[in-house]
N, C-alpha and C positions, 0 to 999 in steps of 0.2 A: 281540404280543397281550397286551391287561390280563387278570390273572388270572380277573377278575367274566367276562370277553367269552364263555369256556366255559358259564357256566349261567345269563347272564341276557340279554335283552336289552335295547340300547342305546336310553337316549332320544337323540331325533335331533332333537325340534320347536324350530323356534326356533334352531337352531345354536347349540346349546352349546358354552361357549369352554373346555369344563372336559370329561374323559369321566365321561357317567353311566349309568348301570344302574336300570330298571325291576325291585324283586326283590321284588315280589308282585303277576307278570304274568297267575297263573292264579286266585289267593283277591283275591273282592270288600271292599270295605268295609274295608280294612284303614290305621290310621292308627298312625304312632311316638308318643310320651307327647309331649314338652315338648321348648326349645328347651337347657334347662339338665342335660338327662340322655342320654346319649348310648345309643339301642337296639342300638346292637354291642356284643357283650360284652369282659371284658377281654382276650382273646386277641387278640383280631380275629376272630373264626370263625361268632362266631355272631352273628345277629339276632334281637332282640325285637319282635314287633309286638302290635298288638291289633287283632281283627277284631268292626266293630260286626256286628248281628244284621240289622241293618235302616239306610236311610241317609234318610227324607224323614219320620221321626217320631223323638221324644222318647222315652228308655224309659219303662216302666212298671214301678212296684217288682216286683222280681221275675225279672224278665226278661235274661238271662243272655247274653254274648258269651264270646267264645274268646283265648288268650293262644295266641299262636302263636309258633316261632321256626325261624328260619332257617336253614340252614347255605350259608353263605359260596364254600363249598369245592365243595359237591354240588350246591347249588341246591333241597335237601330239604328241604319246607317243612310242619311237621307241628303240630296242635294239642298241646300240652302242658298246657293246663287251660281248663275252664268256670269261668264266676265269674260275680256276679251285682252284683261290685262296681266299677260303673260310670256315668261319664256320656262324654258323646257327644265331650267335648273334648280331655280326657285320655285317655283309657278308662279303667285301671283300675290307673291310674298304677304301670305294669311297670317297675321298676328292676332292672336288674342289680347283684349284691354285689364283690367283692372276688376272684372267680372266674368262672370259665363255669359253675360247677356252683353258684351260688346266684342266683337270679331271685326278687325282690319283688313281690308284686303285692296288688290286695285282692279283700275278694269280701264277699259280708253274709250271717250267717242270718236264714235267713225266718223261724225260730219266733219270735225278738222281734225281728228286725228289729237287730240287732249287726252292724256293722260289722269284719273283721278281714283282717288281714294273711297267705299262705301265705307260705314261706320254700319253694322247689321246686329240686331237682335237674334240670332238663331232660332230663340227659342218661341220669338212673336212674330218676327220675319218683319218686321219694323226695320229701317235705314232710312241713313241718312247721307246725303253725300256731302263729301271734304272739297278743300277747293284744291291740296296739294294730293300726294300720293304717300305711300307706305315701304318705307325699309322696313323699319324697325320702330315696336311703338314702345313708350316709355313703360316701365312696371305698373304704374297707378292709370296706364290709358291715355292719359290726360296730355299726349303730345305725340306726335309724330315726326319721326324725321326721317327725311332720303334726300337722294343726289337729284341730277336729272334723269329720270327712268328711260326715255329717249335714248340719249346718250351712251349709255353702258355699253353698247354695241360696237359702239368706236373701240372701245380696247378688247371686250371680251364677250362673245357670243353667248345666250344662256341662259341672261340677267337681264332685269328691268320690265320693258315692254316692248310689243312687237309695229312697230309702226311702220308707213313708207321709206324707205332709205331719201328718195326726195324732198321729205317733211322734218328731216331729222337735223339739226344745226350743227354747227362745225366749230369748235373753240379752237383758236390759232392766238393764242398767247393768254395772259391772266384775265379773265372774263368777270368786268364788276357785275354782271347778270345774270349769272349764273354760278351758281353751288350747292352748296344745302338749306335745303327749305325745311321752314320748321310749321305743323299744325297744333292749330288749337281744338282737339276733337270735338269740346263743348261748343264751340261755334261754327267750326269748320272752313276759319279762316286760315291759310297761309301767308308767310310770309319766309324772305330771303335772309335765313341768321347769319350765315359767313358764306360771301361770293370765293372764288378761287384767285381774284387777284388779293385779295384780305390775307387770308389763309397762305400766299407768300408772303404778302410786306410783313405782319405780324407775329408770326411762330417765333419761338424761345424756348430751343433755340433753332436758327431758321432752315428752311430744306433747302438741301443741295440739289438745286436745279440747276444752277449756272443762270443764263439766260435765258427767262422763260417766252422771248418775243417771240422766236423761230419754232415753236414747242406747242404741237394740240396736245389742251390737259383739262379732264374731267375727271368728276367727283365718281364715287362711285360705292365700294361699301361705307354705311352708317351705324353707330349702333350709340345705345344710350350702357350706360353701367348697370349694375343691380339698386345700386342706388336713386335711380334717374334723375341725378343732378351734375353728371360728367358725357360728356360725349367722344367717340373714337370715328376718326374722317378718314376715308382715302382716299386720296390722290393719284391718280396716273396721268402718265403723258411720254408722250415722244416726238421723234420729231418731223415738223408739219413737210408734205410733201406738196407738188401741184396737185394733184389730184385724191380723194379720200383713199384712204386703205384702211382696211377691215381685215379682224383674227389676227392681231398680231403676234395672240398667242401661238399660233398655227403656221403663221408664215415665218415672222421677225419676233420669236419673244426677248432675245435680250434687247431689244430698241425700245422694251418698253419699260419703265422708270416709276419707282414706287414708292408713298410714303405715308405713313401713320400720322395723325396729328391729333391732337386729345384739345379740349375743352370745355369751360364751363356753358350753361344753360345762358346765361349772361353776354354769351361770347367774350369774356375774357380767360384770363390765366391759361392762357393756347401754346401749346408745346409741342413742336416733331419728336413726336415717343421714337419712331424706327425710319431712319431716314433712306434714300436710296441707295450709300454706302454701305449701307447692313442691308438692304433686300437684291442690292449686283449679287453679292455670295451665292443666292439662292434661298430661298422660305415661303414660307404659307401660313394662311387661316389663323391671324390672330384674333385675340379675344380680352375680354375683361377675366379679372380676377376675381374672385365672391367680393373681395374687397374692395372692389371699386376704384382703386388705384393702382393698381400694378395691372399687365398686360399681358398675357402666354402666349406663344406662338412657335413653329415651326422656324430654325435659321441655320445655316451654316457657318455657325460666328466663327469658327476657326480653321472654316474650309477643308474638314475631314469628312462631311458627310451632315445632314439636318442631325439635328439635337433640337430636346426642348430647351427655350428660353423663357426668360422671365425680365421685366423693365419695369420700370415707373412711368406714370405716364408724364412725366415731363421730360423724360428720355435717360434720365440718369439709373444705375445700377444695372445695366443691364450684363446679365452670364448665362450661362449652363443651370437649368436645376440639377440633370445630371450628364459625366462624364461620357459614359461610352454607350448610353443606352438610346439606340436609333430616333429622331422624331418620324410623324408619320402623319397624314390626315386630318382632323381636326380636332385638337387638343382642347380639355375642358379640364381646370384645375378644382378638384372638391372643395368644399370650405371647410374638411379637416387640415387642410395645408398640407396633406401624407401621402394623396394618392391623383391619378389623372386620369383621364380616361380618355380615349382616342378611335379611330379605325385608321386605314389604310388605302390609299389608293391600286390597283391591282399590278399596277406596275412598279410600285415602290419595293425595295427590299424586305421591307415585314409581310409581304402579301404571299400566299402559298404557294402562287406562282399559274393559278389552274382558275382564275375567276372568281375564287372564293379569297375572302380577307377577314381579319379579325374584328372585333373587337377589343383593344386592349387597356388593362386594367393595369398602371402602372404605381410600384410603390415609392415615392420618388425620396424616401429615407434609405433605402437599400438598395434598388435599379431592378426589384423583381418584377416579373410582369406576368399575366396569367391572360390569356384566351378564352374573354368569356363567352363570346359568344362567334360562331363561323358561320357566313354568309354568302352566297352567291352574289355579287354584282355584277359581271359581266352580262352586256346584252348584245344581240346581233347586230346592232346598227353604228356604221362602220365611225360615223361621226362624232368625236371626242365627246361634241356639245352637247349629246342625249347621253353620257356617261350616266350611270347611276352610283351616288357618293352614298354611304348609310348615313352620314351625317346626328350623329350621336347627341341627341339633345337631352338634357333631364329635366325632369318636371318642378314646379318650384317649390316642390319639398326637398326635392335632392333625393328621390328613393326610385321613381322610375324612369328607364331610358327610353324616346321611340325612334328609331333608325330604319331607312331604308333598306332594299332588296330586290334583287331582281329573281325571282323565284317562281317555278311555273310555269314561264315562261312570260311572265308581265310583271313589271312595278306594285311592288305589295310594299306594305308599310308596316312594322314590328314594334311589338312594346316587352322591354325586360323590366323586371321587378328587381333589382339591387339590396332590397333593404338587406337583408341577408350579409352580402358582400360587405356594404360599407361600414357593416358595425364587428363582422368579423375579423375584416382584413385590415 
């Protein structure tokens, strides 16, 4: 008997080739952050989740969900904070530190509408607050970095936090005040590591903007490497109108312009890894490498259809890892360098076509690929932005996956056991 078999139950739909565990079979609405953060903590013991409030609407400023975590062991599954700093895609972008006893998350005050970061003990229920917010926190904790949480909204509904659209600033060309902010969790100070007008004059080599005076452009995903001594920025922007416009993904997505840029903690040796000439083709969801230096992601490099790629992150080497075999939702390369792992969006060609999508396990020395696990995502609610992604993360052993589901008819959250897989296959 697998350890989880005592306090969770088994998913069974679909015959999965992998054992998995349902471990938020009694709280509704609950969904993991991203494909690039893994919600079991560093021990293995505990889980993070986030439980929206509501699953067939949009928040409304203000309006507050729950940080929940897990225990592994017991199957005890208890709210450890309210927060109000959320959207429906992420939630409330919960990272775990360099401990089971540090948990990232954000939350906003209402008196002006500020955005910020808790630093929480789970286990003591001790916090502290930060003075910036949370994308993504370094491997050791010991650093925080995100965009403007505010902001996200301007290109892509889902993400960030939910604030007044009156309160919300407007960037109409390179903004030396605004980019990525970087925290110190030991103190909880922030500060401003690269503005967005830096992040043009300085990349090497530099992003094809043309001219960014006419152009709102904001930061948006952040992430550190496994290493956490390299950083990965994005970029978006299009172009400025009289009046603001919102969902461009919904209204005008090709009017919106995309770019990668890597960096060190130093802010130098800054490099456009994937510029907006490789993201016009079409692509998604890039990420780091185990190695810290190279970058995977979803492209259309030769305009037949997404493939996975593979770059350096100073933008050089970029190809196909393989020829004809589809990309698809959010790719995660092993650190055997042999195999990848991914899901599907429902409407992409590898999805079954009926709401349910894979899991897939690909072998990128021969292009086979296996279905480990098949999943319900589709939900009633007509709006893109409450789409539920499984978002395929593994834990930082590299043996277990937790991916979303919509199952039951609410947002459950799922964990597979791989060890099996990865040393078989």
């Amino acid at each position: 008997m697998h350890p989880l078999d005592k306090t969770f139950p088994r998913y069974l739909e679909f015959d999965p080739k992998v054992p998995v565990w349902c471990v938020t079979p009694d709280d509704p609405g609950c969904i993991h952050r991203f494909f690039d953060t893994s919600p079991i903590s560093p021990s293995g013991r505990y889980l993070a989740v986030f439980q929206l409030p509501f699953e067939d609407r949009l928040p409304e400023p203000g309006e507050s969900g729950h940080v929940r975590v897990v225990d592994l062991e017991t199957g005890e599954n208890r709210v450890v904070a309210e927060t109000r700093g959320w959207e429906p895609q992420l939630g409330a972008n919960v990272n775990w530190g360099g401990s089971d006893r540090e948990l990232f998350f954000n939350d906003v005050d209402t008196d002006g509408w500020q955005p910020f970061a808790w630093k929480v003990d789970p286990l003591s229920g001790t916090r502290e607050k930060m003075q910036g917010t949370v994308y993504h926190a370094s491997p050791d904790g010991r650093w925080l970095i995100s965009a403007n949480m505010t902001t996200m909204r301007r290109t892509q509904p889902g993400y960030g936090v939910c604030i007044p659209l009156e309160k919300m600033r407007r960037n109409i060309g390179p903004a030396e005040d605004d980019g990525f902010h970087l925290t110190d969790t030991t103190t909880g100070e922030s500060r401003l590591i690269v503005s967005i007008a830096e992040l043009l004059a300085r990349s090497d080599p530099p992003v094809g903007i043309g001219d960014p005076r006419p152009c709102e452009i904001y930061g948006f995903h952040s992430k550190f490497n496994p290493q956490g001594d390299r950083l990965m920025l994005s970029l978006r922007w299009f172009p400025a109108a009289d009046e603001p416009r919102w969902n461009l993904f919904k209204i005008d997505r090709p009017a919106v312009r995309f770019a990668w840029i890597t960096m060190g903690l130093d802010g130098g040796d800054m490099h456009c890894a994937v510029g907006p000439e490789q993201w016009e083709k079409g692509g998604h969801h890039a990420t780091w490498f185990p190695d810290g230096r190279r970058i995977s992601m979803n492209l259309n490099i030769d305009r037949d259809g997404l493939r996975f790629v593979q770059v350096s992150a100073d933008g050089s080497g970029l190809r196909k890892m393989l020829d004809d075999v589809p990309g698809s939702g959010h790719p995660t390369v092993h650190p055997d360098g042999k195999h990848l792992l991914t899901d599907t969006y429902t409407k992409e060609p590898t999805a079954f076509g009926d709401g349910t999508v894979p899991l897939r396990w690909v072998d990128l020395e021969t292009g086979r690929e296996e279905a480990l696990v098949r999943v319900n995502t589709r939900q009633p609610a007509a709006d893109s932005v409450l789409r539920v992604d499984p978002h395929p993360a593994w834990d930082r052993a590299w043996r277990m996956v937790t991916f979303n589901g919509f199952v039951g008819g609410t947002r459950r959250v799922f964990v597979a056991d791989l060890g099996a897989t990865t040393q078989a296959r």
